[in-house]
N, C-alpha and C positions, 0 to 999 in steps of 0.2 A: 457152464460152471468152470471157474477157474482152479489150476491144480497150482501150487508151486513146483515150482522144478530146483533140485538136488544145486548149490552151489559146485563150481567146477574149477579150479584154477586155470584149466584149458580156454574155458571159456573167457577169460580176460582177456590171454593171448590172441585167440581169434578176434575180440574186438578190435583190439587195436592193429591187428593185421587188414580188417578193414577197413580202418580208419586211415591207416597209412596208405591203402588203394588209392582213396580219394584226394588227400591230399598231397601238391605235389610236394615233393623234399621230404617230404614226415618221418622221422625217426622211425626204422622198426620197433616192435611192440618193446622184446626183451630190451633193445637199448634204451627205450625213453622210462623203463623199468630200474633199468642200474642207473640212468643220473637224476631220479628221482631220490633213490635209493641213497647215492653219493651225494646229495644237497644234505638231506637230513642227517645224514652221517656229521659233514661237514660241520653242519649247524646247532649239533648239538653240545660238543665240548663250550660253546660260548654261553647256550641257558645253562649248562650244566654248574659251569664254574662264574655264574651271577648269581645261579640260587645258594652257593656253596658260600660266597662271600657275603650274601645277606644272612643266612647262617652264622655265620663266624660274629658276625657284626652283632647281630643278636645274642649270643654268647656270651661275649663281651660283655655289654652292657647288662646280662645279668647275674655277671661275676661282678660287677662296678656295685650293684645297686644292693645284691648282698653281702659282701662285703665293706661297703662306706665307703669315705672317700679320705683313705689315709697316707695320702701325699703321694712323693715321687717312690717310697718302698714297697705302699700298698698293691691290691690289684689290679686299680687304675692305673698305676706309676708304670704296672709289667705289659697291661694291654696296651697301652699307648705307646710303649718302647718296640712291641712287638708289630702294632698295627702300620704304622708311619711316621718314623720319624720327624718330617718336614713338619706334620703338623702340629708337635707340638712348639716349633716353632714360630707357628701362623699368629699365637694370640695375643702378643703385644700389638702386633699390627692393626688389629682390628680397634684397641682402644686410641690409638696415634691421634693428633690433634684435629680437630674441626673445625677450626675460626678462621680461618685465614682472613674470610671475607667478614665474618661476624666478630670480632674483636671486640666488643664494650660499644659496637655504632650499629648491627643489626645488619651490616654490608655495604653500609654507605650505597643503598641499591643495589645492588650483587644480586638481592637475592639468593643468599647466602652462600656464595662459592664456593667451595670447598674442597681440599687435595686427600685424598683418603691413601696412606701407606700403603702397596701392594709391594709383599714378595718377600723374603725370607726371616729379614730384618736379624735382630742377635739375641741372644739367652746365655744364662749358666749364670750370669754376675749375680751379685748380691741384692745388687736392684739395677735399674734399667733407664738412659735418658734419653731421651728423646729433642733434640733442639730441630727447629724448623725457622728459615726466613720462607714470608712471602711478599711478593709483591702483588698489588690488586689495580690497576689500570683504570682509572676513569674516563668515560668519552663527553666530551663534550656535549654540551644539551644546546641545541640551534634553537632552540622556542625560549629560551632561558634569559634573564637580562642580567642575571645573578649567578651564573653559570660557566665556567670555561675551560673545563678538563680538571684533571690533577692525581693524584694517586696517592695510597695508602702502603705503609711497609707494616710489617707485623713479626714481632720475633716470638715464637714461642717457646718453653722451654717445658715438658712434660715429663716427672722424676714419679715412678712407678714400682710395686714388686710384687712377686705375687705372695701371696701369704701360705699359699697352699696348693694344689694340683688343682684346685678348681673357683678360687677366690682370689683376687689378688684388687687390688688399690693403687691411689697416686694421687698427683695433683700439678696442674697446669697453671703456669703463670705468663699470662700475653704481656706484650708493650708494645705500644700503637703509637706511630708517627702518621697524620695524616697532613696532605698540602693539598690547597688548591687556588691554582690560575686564575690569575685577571678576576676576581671575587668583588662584586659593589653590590652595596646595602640596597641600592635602589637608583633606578636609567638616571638620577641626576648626580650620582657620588663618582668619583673618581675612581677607576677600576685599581685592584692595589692583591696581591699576595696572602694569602692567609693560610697559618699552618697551625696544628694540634698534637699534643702529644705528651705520651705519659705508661705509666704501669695501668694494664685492667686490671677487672675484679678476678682472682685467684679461683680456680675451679676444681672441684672434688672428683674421683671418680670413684667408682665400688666396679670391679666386673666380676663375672660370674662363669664358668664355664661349662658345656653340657655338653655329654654322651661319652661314649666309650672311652675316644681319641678328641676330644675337649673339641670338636669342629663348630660348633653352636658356640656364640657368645655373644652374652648380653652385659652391655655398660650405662652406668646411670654416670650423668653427668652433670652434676651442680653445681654455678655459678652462687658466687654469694658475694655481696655487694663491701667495699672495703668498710663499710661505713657501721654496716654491723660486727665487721672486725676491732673496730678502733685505729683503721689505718687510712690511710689518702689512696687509696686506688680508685681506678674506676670513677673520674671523677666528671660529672653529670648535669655540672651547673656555670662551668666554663662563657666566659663572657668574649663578645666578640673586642679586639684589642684597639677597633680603632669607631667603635661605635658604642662601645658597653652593652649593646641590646646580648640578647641570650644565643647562642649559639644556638641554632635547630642539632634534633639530637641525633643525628647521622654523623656529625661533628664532635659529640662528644666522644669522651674516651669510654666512659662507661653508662650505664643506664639508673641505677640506683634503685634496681631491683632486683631479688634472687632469680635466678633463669632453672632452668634444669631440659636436660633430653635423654631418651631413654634410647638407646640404640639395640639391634639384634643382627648380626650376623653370621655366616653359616658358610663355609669353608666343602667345596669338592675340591678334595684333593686326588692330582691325576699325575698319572709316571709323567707326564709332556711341563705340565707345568701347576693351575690352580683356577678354579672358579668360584668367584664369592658374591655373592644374593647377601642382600639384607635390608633392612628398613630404618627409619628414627622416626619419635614425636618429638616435638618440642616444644616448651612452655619457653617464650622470649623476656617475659617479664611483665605484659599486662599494661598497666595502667600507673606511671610513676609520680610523685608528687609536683611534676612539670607540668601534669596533665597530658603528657605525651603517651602516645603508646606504640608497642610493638603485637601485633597479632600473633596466634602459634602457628605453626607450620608444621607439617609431615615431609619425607622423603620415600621413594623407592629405589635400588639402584640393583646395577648387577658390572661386572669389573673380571675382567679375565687377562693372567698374566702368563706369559712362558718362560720357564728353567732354559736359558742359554749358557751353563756356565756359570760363573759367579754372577751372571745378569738375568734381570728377568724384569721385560719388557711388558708394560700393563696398559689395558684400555679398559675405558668406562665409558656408562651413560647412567646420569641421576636424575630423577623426574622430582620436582616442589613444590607442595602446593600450600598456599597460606588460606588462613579463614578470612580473612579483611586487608584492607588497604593501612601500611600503619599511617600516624596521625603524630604532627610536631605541636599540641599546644589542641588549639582546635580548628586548625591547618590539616587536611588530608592529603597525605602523601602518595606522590605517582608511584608508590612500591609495585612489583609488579606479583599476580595472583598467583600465578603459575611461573616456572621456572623447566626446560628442557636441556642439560650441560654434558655435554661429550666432557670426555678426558682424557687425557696419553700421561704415562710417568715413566721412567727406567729406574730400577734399583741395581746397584752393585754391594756384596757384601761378602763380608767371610767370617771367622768364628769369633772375629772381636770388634767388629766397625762396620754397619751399614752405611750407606749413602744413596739419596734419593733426589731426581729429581722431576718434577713433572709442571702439569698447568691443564685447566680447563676453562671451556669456551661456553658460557652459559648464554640459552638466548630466552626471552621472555615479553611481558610486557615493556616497553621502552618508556620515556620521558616524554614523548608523545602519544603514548596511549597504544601504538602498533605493538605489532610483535615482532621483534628484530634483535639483533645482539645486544647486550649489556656488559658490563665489564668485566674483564677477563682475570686470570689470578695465573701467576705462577709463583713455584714455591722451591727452593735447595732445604735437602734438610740430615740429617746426619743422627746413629743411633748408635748408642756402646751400654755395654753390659758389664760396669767396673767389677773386679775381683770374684 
C-alpha cells in the first residue's frame, strides 16, 4: 500500500544535491535555484509591460469607439497624440501613387511595378501633394520580330486632404510618355522608332482610417475613363503613325475603362523605425470596346523601413498574382501570372518637404514563357503639405 509522504522543501535541496554528484560541473542545488529565480525575475518586467501596452491599446480604442470620431480635438485626436506621434504621420503614405508601371497600359508587361512610399513623408498643411516621376525600363524580347527594348516615363501628380481624423480623399492625375526601339509592323517593314504619349484617365481615392492611432488603412482607388468625363485622357484608340493599324493596348495611354483597387495597410510602428503588411485587389478594366482585355490581379506585400535621422531607409518584397493572361483584340498576351519584386527606397524629410527615392526589381513570367526578370521601375518623387 502506498502512503504519501509530507512535501519538504529539504527534500528538493537533496535532490539536486544529487544530481550535482552525478554530474560533472552541475551547479549546486541553491545556485541553480537563484538563477532560475533571476531568469524569471528578469523575464518578467517584458510580459509585464506587453500586457500592460495591449491594455492601454485596448483602452484606447474604447475611449475612440465611445466617444466617435471627432476629429483632431476629439478622443481620437488626444489618443493618437498620446500614443505616437510618427504614426499619425504614416497615413498619406500609405495612399501615395501606384502606377508607375500601370499608367493607362497595364505595365507595358511590368506586371505591374510599383514604388509604394515608405517613411515619414509631411502633414499639418491644408492638403497634401504628392508628385512622383518614374522610369520603367524595357528589356528587349530576343523571340520577338516586333520588339527592341524601350522605356516608359510617368509623371504623377496626387493632390489629397484629409477631411477628418479618420476620412480623408484626393485624386491622381498620370502623364505617360512611352518609346520604343527598332519597332516593325512585320520581318519585311523597315525597322523605325515609335513613341506615345499623353494625360491618363484621372483617379479618385476615398481612405479610411482605423484603430486608436489610425495604424490600419484602407484606400479605394478609382480610375474613370476621360471619356465618361467629357475630356481627351486616357486615350485607347491611338493608331500606329506609320501603318494606321491599332496600336496593341500596352501602347495606349489609356484603357477606356473604369479600373478601381481596393488597398489595406497596417502600420508597426517601432522606437527603431516601422513595419508595414498589407494587401490590394484590383479590378483592371475587363473587357473594353477594342475587345481587349486586362485580367484583375491581387498583391501581398510586407516593406520595413529605419529612422536614421531625417532618413529612413526602406525595403520590400510584393508577391502578384493575376486571374488570366491579358488579351490585345483576340491576341493573347505573354503577360506574366504571377509576379515576385524586391524593392529598396530612401526617404529624406522634415516638417515641410519630403523626398523619395527608390526602384524595384520584379521577376516573373518573361516573354518567353520562363521565369526570369522583367522590367524594372525606378522612381524620384517629392511630398509638401502647403499652409
Amino acid at each position: 500500500m502506498l502512503h504519501a509522504r509530507p512535501f519538504r522543501p529539504s527534500r528538493v535541496a537533496d535532490w539536486f544535491r544529487m544530481k550535482s554528484r552525478k554530474i560533472p560541473f552541475a551547479l549546486p542545488a541553491r545556485a541553480l535555484v537563484v538563477v532560475v529565480a533571476t531568469g524569471l525575475a528578469a523575464f518578467y518586467p517584458t510580459v509585464a509591460r506587453h500586457r500592460a501596452e495591449r491594455a492601454a491599446a485596448a483602452r484606447l480604442d474604447r475611449i475612440v469607439e465611445s466617444r466617435g470620431d471627432r476629429g483632431e480635438g476629439g478622443a481620437g485626436g488626444v489618443a493618437t497624440a498620446i500614443a505616437t506621434p510618427r504614426v499619425s504621420r504614416l497615413g498619406s503614405l500609405l495612399a501615395s501613387w501606384e502606377t508607375i508601371g500601370g499608367c493607362g497600359a497595364g505595365g507595358s508587361g511590368s506586371g505591374g511595378a510599383t514604388i509604394k512610399w515608405i517613411g515619414r513623408n509631411t502633414h499639418g498643411g491644408l492638403f497634401q501633394v504628392v508628385q512622383m516621376f518614374g522610369f520603367l525600363y524595357l528589356y528587349e524580347d530576343p523571340s520577338s520580330t516586333d520588339f527592341r527594348g524601350g522605356y516608359n516615363l510617368v509623371s504623377s501628380t496626387q493632390i489629397s486632404k484629409d477631411f477628418s481624423e479618420k476620412w480623408g480623399g484626393g485624386v491622381i492625375v498620370p502623364v505617360t510618355y512611352k518609346y520604343y526601339r527598332n519597332f516593325a509592323y512585320s520581318p519585311n517593314s523597315q525597322p523605325y522608332d515609335l513613341s506615345n504619349g499623353g494625360v491618363g484617365d484621372p483617379s479618385l481615392l476615398v481612405i479610411r482610417k482605423f484603430g486608436a492611432i489610425n495604424d490600419t488603412i484602407a484606400t479605394l482607388n478609382v480610375g474613370i475613363p476621360g471619356k465618361y468625363l467629357g475630356i481627351s485622357t486616357g486615350r485607347y484608340q491611338d493608331k500606329n503613325p506609320q501603318t494606321f493599324g491599332d496600336l496593341t493596348q500596352e501602347k495606349q495611354i489609356g484603357f477606356g475603362r473604369p479600373t478601381a483597387s481596393l488597398t489595406l495597410d497596417h502600420v508597426f510602428d517601432e522606437i527603431w523605425g516601422l513595419f508595414l503588411v498589407g494587401g490590394s485587389a484590383s479590378y483592371r478594366g475587363g473587357t473594353n470596346d477594342m475587345e481587349s482585355y486586362r485580367a484583375p490581379s491581387a498583391s501581398a506585400y510586407a516593406h520595413v523601413g529605419y529612422f536614421a535621422g531625417p532618413f529612413v531607409p526602406a525595403a520590400g518584397l510584393t508577391a502578384t498574382g493575376f486571374t488570366a493572361h491579358d488579351r490585345d483584340k483576340s491576341e493573347t498576351q505573354a503577360t506574366p501570372l504571377f509576379t515576385l519584386a524586391p524593392s529598396v527606397s530612401v526617404e529624406w524629410s522634415n516638417d515641410y518637404v519630403a523626398l523619395i527615392a527608390g526602384a524595384q526589381f520584379p521577376f516573373g513570367t518573361s516573354f518567353t514563357g520562363q521565369y526570369s526578370k522583367l522590367p524594372w521601375v525606378a522612381a524620384v518623387g517629392v511630398s509638401i503639405s502647403p499652409f
